[in-house]
C-alpha positions as CSV (number, residue, x, y, z in Angstrom):
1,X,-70.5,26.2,-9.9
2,X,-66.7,26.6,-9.8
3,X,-66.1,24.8,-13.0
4,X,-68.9,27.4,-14.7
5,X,-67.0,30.1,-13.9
6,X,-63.3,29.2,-14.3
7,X,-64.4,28.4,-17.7
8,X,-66.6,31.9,-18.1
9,X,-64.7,34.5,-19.8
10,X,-64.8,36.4,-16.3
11,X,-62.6,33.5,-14.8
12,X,-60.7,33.5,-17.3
13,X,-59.9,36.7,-17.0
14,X,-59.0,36.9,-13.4
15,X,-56.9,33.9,-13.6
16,X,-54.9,35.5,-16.5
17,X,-54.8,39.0,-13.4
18,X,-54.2,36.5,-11.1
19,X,-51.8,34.5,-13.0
20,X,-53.1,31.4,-12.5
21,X,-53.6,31.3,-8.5
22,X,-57.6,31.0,-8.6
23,X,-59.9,29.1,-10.0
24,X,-57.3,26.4,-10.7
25,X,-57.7,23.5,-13.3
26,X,-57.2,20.0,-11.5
27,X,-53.7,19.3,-13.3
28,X,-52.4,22.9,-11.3
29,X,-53.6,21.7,-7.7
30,X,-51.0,19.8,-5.4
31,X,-52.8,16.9,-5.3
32,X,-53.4,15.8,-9.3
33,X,-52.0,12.5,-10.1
34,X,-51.4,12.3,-13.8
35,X,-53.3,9.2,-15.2
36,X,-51.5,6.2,-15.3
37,X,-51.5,6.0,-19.2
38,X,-49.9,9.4,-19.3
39,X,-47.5,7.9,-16.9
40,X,-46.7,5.1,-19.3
41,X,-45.8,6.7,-22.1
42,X,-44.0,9.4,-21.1
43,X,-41.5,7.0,-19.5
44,X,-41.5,4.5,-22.6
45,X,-38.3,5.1,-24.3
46,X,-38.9,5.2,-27.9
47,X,-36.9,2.4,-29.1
48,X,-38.8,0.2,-26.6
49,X,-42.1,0.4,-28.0
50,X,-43.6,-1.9,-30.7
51,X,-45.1,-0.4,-33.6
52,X,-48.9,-0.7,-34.2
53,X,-49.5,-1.8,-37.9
54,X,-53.3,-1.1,-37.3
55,X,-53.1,2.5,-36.1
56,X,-51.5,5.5,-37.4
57,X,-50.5,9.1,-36.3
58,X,-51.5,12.3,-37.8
59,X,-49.5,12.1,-41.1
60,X,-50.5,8.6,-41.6
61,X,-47.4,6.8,-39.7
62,X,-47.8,3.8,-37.5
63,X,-48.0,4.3,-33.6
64,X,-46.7,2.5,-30.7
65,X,-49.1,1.1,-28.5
66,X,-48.4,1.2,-24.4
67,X,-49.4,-1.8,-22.5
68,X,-52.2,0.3,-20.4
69,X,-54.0,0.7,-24.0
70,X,-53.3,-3.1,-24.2
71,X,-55.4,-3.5,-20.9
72,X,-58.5,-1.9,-22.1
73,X,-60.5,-4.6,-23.2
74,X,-59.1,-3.3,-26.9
75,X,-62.0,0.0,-26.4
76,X,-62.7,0.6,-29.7
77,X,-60.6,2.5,-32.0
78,X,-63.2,5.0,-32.7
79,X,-63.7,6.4,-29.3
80,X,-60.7,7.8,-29.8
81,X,-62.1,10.7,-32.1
82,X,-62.8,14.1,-30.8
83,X,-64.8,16.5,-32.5
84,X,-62.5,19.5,-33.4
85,X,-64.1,21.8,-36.1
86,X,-67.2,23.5,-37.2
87,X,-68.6,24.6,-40.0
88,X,-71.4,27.4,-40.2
89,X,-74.6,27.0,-42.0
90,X,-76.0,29.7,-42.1
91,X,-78.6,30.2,-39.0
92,X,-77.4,26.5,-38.4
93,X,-74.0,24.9,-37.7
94,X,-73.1,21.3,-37.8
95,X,-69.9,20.1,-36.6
96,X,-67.0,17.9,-38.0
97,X,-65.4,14.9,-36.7
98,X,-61.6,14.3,-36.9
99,X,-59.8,10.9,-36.2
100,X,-56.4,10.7,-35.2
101,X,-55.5,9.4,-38.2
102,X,-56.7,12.6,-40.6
103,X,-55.8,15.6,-41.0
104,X,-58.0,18.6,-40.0
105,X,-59.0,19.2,-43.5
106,X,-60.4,15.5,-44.0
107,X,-63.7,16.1,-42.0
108,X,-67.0,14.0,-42.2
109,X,-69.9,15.7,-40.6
110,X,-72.7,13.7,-41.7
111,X,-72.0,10.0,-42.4
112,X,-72.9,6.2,-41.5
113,X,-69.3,5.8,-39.5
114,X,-70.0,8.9,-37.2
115,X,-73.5,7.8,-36.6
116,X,-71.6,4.7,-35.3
117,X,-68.8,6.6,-33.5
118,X,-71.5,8.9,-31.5
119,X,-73.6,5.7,-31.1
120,X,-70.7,4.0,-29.1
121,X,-69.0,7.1,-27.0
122,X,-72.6,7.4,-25.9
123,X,-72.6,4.3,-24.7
124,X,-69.3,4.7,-23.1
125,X,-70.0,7.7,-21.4
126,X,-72.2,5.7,-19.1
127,X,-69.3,4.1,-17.5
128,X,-65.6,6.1,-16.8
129,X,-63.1,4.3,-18.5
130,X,-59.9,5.6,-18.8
131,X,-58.7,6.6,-22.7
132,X,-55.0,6.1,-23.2
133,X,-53.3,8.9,-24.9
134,X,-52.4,8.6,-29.1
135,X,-48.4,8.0,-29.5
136,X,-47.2,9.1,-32.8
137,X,-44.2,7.5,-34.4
138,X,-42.2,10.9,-34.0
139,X,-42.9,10.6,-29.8
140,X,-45.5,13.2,-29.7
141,X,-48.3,12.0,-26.9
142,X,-51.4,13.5,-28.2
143,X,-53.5,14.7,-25.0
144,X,-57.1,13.4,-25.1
145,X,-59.9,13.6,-22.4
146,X,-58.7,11.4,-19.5
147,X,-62.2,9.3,-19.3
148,X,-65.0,8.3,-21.7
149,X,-67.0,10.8,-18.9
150,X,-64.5,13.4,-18.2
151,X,-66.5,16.1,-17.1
152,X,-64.2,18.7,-18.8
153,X,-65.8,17.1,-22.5
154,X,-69.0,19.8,-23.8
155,X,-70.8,16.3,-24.5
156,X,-70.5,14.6,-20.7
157,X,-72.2,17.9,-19.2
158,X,-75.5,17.6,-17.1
159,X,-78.2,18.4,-18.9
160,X,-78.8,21.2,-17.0
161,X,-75.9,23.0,-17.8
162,X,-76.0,22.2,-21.8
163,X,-79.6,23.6,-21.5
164,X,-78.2,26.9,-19.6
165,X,-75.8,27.3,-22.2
166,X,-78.1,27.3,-24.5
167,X,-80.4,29.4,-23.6
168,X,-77.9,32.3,-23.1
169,X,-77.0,31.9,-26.2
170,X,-80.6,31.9,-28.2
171,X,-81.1,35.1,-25.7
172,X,-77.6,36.4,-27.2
173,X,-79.0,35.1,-30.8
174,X,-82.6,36.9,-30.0
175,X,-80.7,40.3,-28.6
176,X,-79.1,40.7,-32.3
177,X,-81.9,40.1,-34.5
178,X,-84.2,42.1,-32.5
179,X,-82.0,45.0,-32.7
180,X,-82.3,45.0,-36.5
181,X,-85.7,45.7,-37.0
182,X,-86.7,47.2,-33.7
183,X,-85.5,50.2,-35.2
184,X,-88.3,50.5,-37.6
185,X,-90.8,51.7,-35.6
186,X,-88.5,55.2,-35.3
187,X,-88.3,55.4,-38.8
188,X,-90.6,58.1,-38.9
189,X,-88.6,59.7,-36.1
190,X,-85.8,59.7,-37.7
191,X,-87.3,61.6,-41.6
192,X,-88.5,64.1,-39.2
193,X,-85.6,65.0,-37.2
194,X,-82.6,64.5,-39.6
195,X,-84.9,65.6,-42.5
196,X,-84.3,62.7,-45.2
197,X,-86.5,60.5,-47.3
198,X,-88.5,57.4,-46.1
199,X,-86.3,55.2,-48.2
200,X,-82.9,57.3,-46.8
201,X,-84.4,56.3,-43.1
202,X,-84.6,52.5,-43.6
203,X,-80.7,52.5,-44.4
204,X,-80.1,52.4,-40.7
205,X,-81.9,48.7,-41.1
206,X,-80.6,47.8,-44.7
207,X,-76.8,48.2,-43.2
208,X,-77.2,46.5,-39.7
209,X,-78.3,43.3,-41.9
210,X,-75.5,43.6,-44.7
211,X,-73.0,44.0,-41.6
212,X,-74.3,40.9,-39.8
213,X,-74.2,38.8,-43.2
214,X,-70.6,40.2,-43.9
215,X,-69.3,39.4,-39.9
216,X,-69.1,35.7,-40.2
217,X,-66.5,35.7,-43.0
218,X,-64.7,37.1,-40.5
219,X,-65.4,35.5,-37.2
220,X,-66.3,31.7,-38.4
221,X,-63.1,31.3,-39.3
222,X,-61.6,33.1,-36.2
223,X,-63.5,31.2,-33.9
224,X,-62.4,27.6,-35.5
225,X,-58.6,29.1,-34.5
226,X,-57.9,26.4,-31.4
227,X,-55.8,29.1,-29.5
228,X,-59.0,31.3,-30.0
229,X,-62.0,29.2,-29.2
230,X,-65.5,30.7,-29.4
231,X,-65.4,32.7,-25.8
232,X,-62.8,35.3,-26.7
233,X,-65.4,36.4,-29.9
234,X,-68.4,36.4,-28.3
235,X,-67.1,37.9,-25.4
236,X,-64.8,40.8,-27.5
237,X,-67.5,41.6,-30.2
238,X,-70.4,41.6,-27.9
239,X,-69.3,43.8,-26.1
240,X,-67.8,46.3,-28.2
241,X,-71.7,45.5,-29.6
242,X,-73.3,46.7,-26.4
243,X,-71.2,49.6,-26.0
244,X,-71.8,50.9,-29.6
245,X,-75.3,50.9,-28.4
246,X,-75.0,53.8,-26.5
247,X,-73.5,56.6,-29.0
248,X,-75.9,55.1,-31.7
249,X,-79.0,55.8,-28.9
250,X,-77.7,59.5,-28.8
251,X,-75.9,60.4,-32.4
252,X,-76.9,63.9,-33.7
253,X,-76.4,63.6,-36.9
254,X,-77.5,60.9,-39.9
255,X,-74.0,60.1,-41.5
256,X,-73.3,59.2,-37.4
257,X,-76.5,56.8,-37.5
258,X,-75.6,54.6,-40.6
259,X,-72.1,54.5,-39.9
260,X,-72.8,53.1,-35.9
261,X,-75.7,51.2,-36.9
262,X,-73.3,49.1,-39.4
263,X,-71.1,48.7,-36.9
264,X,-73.3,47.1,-34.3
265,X,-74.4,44.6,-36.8
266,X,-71.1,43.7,-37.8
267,X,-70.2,43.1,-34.2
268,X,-73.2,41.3,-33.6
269,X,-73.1,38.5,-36.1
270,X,-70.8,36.0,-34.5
271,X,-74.1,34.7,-32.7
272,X,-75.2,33.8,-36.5
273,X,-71.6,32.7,-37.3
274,X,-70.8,31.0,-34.4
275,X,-73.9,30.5,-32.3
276,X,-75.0,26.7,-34.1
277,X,-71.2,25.6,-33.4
278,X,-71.6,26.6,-29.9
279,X,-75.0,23.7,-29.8
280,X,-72.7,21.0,-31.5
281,X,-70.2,21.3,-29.5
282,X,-72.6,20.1,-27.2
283,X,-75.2,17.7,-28.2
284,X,-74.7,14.7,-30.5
285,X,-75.6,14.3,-34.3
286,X,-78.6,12.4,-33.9
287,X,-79.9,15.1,-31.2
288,X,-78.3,18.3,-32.5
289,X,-81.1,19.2,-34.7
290,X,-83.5,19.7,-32.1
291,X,-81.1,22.1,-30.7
292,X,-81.0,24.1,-33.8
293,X,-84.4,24.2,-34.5
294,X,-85.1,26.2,-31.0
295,X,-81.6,28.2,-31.7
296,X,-82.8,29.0,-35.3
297,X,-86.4,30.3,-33.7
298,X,-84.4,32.9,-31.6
299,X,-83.2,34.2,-34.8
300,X,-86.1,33.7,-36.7
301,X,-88.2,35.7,-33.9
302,X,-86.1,38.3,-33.2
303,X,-86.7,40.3,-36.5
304,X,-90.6,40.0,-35.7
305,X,-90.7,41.1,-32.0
306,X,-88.8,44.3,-32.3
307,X,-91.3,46.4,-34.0
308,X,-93.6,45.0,-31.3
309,X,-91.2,45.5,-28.4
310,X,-91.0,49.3,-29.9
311,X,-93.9,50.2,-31.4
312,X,-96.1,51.7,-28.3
313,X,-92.6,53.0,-26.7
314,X,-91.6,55.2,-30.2
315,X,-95.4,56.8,-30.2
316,X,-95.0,57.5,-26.2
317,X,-91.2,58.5,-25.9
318,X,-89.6,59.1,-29.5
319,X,-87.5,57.4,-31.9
320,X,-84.8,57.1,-30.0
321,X,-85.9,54.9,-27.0
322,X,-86.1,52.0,-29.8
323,X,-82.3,52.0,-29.8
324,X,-81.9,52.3,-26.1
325,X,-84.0,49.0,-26.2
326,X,-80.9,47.5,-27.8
327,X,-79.4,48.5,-24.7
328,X,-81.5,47.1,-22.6
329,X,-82.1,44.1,-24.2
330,X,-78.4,43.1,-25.1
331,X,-76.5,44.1,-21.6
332,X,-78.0,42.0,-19.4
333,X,-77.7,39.1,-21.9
334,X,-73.7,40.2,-22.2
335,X,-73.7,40.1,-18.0
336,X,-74.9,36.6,-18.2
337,X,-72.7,35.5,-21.0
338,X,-69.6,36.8,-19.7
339,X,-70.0,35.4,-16.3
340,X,-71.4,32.0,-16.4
341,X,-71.1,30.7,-19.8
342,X,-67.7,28.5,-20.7
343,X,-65.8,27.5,-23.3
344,X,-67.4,24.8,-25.5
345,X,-65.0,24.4,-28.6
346,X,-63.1,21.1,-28.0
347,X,-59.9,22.3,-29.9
348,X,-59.2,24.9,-27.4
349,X,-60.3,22.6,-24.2
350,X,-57.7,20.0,-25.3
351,X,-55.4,22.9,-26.5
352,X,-54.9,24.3,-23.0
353,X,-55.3,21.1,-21.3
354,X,-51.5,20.0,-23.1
355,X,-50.3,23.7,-22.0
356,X,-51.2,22.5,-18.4
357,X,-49.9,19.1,-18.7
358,X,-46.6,20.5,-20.4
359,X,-46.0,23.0,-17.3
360,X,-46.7,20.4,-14.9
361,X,-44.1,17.9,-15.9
362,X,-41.8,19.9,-18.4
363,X,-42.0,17.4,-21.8
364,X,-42.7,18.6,-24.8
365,X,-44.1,15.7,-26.4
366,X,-47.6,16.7,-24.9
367,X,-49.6,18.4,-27.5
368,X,-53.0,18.3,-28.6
369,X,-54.2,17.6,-31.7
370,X,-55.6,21.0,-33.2
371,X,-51.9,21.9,-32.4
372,X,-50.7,19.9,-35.0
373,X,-53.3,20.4,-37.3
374,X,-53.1,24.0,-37.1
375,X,-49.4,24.1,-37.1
376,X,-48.7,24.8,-41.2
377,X,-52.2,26.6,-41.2
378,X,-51.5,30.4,-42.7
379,X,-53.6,33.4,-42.4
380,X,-54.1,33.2,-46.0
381,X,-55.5,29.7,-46.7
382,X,-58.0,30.9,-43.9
383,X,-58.9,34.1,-46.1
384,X,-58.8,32.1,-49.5
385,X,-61.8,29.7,-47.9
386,X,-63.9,32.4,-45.6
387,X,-63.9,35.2,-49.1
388,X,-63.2,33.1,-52.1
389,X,-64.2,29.5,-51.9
390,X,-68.1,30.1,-51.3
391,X,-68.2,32.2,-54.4
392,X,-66.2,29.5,-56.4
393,X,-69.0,26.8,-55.6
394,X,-72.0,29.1,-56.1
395,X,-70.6,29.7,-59.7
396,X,-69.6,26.4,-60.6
397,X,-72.0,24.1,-58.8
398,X,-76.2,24.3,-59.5
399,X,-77.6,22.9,-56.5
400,X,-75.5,25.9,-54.3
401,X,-76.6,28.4,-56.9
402,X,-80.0,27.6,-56.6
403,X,-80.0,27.2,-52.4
404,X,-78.2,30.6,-52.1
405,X,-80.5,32.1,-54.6
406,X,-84.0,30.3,-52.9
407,X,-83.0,31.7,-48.9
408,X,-81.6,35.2,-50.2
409,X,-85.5,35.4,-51.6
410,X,-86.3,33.5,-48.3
411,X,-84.8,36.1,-46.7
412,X,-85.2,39.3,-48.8
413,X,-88.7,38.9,-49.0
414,X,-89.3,38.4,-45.0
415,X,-87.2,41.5,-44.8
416,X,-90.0,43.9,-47.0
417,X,-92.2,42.8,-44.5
418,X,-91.3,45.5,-42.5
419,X,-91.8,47.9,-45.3
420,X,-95.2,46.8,-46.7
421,X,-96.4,45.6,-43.1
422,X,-97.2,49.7,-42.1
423,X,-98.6,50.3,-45.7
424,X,-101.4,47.8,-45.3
425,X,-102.3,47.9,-41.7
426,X,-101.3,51.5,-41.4
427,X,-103.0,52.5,-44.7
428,X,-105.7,50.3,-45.1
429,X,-107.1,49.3,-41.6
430,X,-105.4,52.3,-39.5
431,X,-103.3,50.1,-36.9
432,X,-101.6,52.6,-34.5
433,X,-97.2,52.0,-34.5
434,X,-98.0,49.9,-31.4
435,X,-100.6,47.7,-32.7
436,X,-98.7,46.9,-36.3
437,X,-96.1,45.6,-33.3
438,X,-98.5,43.2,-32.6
439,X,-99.4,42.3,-35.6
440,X,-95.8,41.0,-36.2
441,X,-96.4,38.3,-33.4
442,X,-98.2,36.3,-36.4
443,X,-94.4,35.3,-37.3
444,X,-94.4,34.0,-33.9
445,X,-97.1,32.1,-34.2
446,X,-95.6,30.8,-37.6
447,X,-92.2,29.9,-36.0
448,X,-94.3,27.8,-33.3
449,X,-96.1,26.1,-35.5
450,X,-93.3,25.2,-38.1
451,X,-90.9,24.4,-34.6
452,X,-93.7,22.1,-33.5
453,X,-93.9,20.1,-37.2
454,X,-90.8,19.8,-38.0
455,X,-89.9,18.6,-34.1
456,X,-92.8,15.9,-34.9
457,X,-91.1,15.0,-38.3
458,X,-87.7,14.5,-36.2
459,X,-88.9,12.7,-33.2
460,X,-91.6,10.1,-35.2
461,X,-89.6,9.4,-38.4
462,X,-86.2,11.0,-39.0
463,X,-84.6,9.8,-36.1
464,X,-86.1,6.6,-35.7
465,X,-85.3,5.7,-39.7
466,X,-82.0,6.6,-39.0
467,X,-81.3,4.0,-36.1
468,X,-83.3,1.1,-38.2
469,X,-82.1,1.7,-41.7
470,X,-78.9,4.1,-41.2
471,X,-78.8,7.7,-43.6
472,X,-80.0,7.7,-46.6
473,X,-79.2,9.7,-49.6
474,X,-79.1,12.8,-48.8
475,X,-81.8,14.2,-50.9
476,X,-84.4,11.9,-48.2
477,X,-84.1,15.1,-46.0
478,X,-85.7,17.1,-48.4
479,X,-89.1,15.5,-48.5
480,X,-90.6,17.7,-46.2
481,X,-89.5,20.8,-47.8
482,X,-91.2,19.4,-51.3
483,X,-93.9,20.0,-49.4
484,X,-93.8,22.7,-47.0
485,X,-92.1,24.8,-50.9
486,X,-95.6,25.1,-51.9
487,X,-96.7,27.3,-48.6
488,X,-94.5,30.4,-49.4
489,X,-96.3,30.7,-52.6
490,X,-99.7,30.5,-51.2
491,X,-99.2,32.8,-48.0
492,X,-97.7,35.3,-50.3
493,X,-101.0,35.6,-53.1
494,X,-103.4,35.2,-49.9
495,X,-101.8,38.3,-48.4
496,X,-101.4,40.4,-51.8
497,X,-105.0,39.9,-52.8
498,X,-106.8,40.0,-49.5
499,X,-105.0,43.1,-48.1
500,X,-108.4,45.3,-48.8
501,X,-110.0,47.9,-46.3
502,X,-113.1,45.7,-47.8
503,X,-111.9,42.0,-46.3
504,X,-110.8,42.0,-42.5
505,X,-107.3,42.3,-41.6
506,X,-107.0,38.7,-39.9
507,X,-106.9,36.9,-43.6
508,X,-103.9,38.9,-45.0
509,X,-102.1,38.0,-41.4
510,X,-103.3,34.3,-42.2
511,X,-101.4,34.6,-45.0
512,X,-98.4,35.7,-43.7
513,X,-98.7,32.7,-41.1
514,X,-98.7,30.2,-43.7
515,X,-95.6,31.6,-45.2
516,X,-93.5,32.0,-42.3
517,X,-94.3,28.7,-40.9
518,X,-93.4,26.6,-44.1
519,X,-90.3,29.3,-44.5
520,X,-89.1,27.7,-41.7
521,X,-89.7,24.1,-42.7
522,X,-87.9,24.6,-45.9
523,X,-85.2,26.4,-44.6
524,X,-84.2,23.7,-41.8
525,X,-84.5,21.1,-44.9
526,X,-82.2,22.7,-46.8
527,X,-79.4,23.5,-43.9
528,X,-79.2,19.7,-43.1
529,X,-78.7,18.9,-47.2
530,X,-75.9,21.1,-47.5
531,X,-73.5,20.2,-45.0
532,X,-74.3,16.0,-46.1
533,X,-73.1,16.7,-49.6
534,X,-70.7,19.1,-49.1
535,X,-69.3,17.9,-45.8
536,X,-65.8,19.5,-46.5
537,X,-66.9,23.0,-47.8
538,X,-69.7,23.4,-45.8
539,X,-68.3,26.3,-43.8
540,X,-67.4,28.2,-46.9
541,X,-71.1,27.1,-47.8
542,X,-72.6,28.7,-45.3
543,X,-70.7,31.9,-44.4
544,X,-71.4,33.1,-48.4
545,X,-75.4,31.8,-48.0
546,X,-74.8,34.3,-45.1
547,X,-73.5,37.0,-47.0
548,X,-75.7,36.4,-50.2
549,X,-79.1,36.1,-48.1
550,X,-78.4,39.7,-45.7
551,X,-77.5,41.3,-49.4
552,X,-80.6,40.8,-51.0
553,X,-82.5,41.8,-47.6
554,X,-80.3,44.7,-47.4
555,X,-81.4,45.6,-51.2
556,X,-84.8,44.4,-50.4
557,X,-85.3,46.8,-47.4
558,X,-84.6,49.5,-49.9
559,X,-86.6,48.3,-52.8
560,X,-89.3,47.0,-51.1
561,X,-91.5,50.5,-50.6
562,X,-90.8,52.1,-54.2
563,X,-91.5,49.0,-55.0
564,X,-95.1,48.4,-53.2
565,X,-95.7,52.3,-53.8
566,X,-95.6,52.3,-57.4
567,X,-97.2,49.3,-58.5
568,X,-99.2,48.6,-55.7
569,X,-99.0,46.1,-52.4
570,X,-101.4,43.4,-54.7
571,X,-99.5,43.2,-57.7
572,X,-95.7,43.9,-55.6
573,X,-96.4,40.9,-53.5
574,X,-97.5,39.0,-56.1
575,X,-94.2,39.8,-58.1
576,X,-92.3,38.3,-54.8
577,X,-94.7,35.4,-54.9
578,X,-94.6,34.5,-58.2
579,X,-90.6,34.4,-57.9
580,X,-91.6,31.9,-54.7
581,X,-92.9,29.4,-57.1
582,X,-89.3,28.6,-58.5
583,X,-88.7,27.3,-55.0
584,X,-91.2,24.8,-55.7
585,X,-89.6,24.1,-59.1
586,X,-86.1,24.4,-57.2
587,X,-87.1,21.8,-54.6
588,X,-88.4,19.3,-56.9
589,X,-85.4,19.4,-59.0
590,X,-83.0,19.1,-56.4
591,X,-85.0,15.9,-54.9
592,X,-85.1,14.0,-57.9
593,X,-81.5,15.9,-59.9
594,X,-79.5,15.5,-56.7
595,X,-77.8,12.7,-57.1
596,X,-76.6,13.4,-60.6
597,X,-75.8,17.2,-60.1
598,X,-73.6,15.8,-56.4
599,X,-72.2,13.4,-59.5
600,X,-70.6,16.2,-61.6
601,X,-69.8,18.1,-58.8
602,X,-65.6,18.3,-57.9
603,X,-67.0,19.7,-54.6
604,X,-69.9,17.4,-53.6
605,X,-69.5,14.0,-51.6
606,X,-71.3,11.1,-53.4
């Protein structure tokens, strides 16, 4: 329990009051004994030691080997590589492995070798056997974990505690996507008391989504900083999140609304930015996906129960107790986050482990690795790849164009949900606030369904392909999504066309089941494609599908009524499911063009 919270942000905090004197790491008590391999080659002199020709520091020059690395049964090499970046898809992040001999731009995150490397520190972790630190050729001793199952590694934690860490942070996920749409139910509320027009009062909802897809070109990067880590932002913006909820509950004027209700989003959205890095920080390749498809659900929920979690509380207390359910929702979640849940980025463990091991016996040669890969890293070159490098690729490379375009329609079109959702079962069957709230729980019951499926398709075929015939191309991951492309499609036309006062109200929600479930499908397809062709841009990938997606549902929110009002729900939805079909186009394309588009691509990894 110690551990937990010497690594929380709250024990962080009162060791940085404290100045160290509590919750200290085991290299500050009296009684640490550094590991004998440190011991070894900090008193090597450096014209002592024989060059290794097979082994090479971090600009590519041979290393001298110590004879405690001589005396472990020659470990393989690859145990040696950490994970040390992450890249953001989206709702989904995958992480990066470096080696000691790249440098942190030369990242792999989905390939046969780091199959193999997870596949053997797995195997190693079983057993605690002692990793002798990397000496470059310049004398620098790069400071690794101590033991293939040092306890301080996100990887070697119980499962227990991965599964608590987790779970706060699907709640922390959950807390911000609820807060965007739980504000609908007040909409009314709001046109009545600040006296604007129904499409004025769902700006409030249009902004908090722009902010939230704008946030992670700001945090993403921040967060892969090693003398940041992923604490500090979660802690700093969720709170300042938490505390905007309270002016935004009680603003007296409109202007005061949109303003604070753009803010919280933006404050909010490091739990989309960040929130998948957090899970592969913690759970292998093979298994991370299972991980993100329950992290994923939080955010795919969140949006549906808020109308639900407000609906009967706006008609009882007013249109303000919707935003105090931000409040309530979000604090105790913060509470829970900033006292028990710990650091997870390995950069930043390894990063203050050399501080540590620097104090303790004054050399300077200790570093870590992310210090030297950061070292030459400007503030610039992290702006030029967060704000200009996804629209570069989206321009000049097809298969992006068409995967940003297909989940902003994903996304913009589950966003006008909550516009035409109170015009049919308002309008046509005279559902009460509360009970249209309920009604939203049939995305729930999609989200289940396409959690449950796509968990099957992980656990009886994807995974065990993988260990018998290795990765395939990447387009293989697509399959299901050839499928599941046709669903969106078909939910949409059932809902337009049997959304009658004459037909009951359970087929047009069947409809919506269908779409949300295979959404789901497609979308978890298409976030495991990217990052295997695009390994090396995959976080400017994903932080401008983030932008591009919460723009069109910021635009869609806004369009969506005129649009349903003038032409009609049966022939608006159709228009949105009729655009739906080029995802089935899309997909089939992509399966079967893949290859050859990844070909021509400058960006795309064979």
């Amino acid at each position: 329990m110690s551990d937990l919270l010497r690594e929380a942000p709250i024990g962080q905090l009162l060791r940085f009051v404290t100045r160290n004197r509590i919750f200290k790491y085991p290299e500050e008590l009296p009684d640490f004994t550094l590991p004998e391999s440190y011991n070894t080659a900090l008193n090597e002199h450096h014209h002592e030691e024989k060059l290794s020709p097979s082994r090479s520091d971090s600009e590519g020059s041979p290393r001298k080997v110590s004879e405690v690395e001589k005396q472990e049964d020659e470990l393989p090499e690859l145990k040696q590589r950490i994970t040390t970046r992450s890249i953001r898809p989206g709702d989904i992040e995958v992480q990066a492995v470096l080696t000691r001999t790249k440098t942190r731009e030369s990242t792999t995150p989905y390939t046969e070798e780091r199959l193999e490397v997870e596949a053997e520190l797995a195997a190693e972790r079983t057993k605690s056997i002692a990793i002798a630190p990397t000496k470059t050729s310049d004398g620098t001793i790069l400071v690794d974990w101590y033991t293939t199952d040092d306890p301080a590694n996100p990887q070697n934690w119980s499962n227990k505690k991965r599964f608590f860490v987790s779970l706060v942070v699907c709640m922390y996920t959950f807390a911000v996507y609820t807060g965007s749409a739980i504000y609908t139910s007040g909409e009314e509320g709001v046109i009545q008391e600040f006296g604007v027009t129904p499409t004025d009062a769902s700006l409030p909802l249009s902004l908090y989504v722009l902010a939230y897809g704008m946030g992670p070109l700001i945090f993403a990067p921040l967060s892969e900083v090693p003398i940041i880590g992923r604490s500090p932002v979660y802690t700093i913006t969720f709170l300042i999140f938490v505390i905007l909820s309270i002016p935004t509950a009680l603003v007296k004027n409109f202007a005061g609304l949109l303003v604070l209700r753009f803010l919280q989003g933006f404050f909010g959205s490091p739990c989309l930015a960040n929130g998948g890095a957090t899970m592969q920080d913690m759970y292998s390749l093979l298994y991370l996906p299972y991980a993100l498809t329950f992290w994923v659900s939080a955010a795919y929920c969140g949006p549906a129960l808020g109308p639900l979690l407000s609906g009967f509380a706006v008609t009882a207390k007013g249109w303000r107790w919707s935003l105090w359910e931000i409040l309530w929702i979000a604090g105790p979640v913060f509470l829970l986050m900033f006292l028990l849940v710990p650091e997870t980025s390995t950069p930043n463990i390894l990063l203050r482990r050399a501080n540590r091991l620097r104090a303790l016996t004054g050399d300077t040669r200790l570093k870590s690795q992310s210090e030297i890969d950061q070292k030459g890293l400007k503030p610039t070159t992290i702006a030029l790849d967060a704000l200009i490098k996804p629209l570069e690729i989206t321009i000049k490379d097809p298969a992006i164009a068409f995967v940003n375009m297909y989940t902003a329609l994903v996304y913009g079109i589950y966003y006008s949900f909550f516009e035409v959702f109170p015009l049919v079962y308002t309008g046509y069957y005279h559902f009460s606030l509360g009970a249209i709230g309920i009604v939203f729980t049939c995305v729930l019951v999609a989200c289940f369904l396409g959690v449950i499926t796509y968990a099957a398709y992980l656990h009886w075929y994807l995974i065990p392909d993988i260990m018998k015939r290795g990765l395939r191309a990447q387009e293989h991951r697509l399959v299901p999504a050839i499928f599941a492309s046709f669903g969106p499609p078909i939910g949409l036309f059932l809902f337009a066309w049997t959304a009658n006062p004459t037909i009951h109200w359970i087929a047009p929600t069947i409809g919506i089941t269908i779409y949300g479930a295979t959404v789901f499908i497609v979308m978890q397809c298409i976030f495991v494609y990217v990052p295997l062709s695009y390994p090396q841009y995959a976080a400017s990938l994903f932080a401008g599908n983030d932008f591009f997606r919460s723009a069109l549902a910021c635009g869609s929110i806004l369009f969506a009524r005129p649009l349903f009002i003038n032409v009609g729900i049966h022939k608006g939805v159709t228009v949105l499911a009729g655009l739906s079909i080029m995802g089935i186009i899309g997909m089939f394309m992509l399966y079967f063009q893949g290859a050859k588009l990844r070909a021509r691509s400058k960006f795309a990894t064979a």
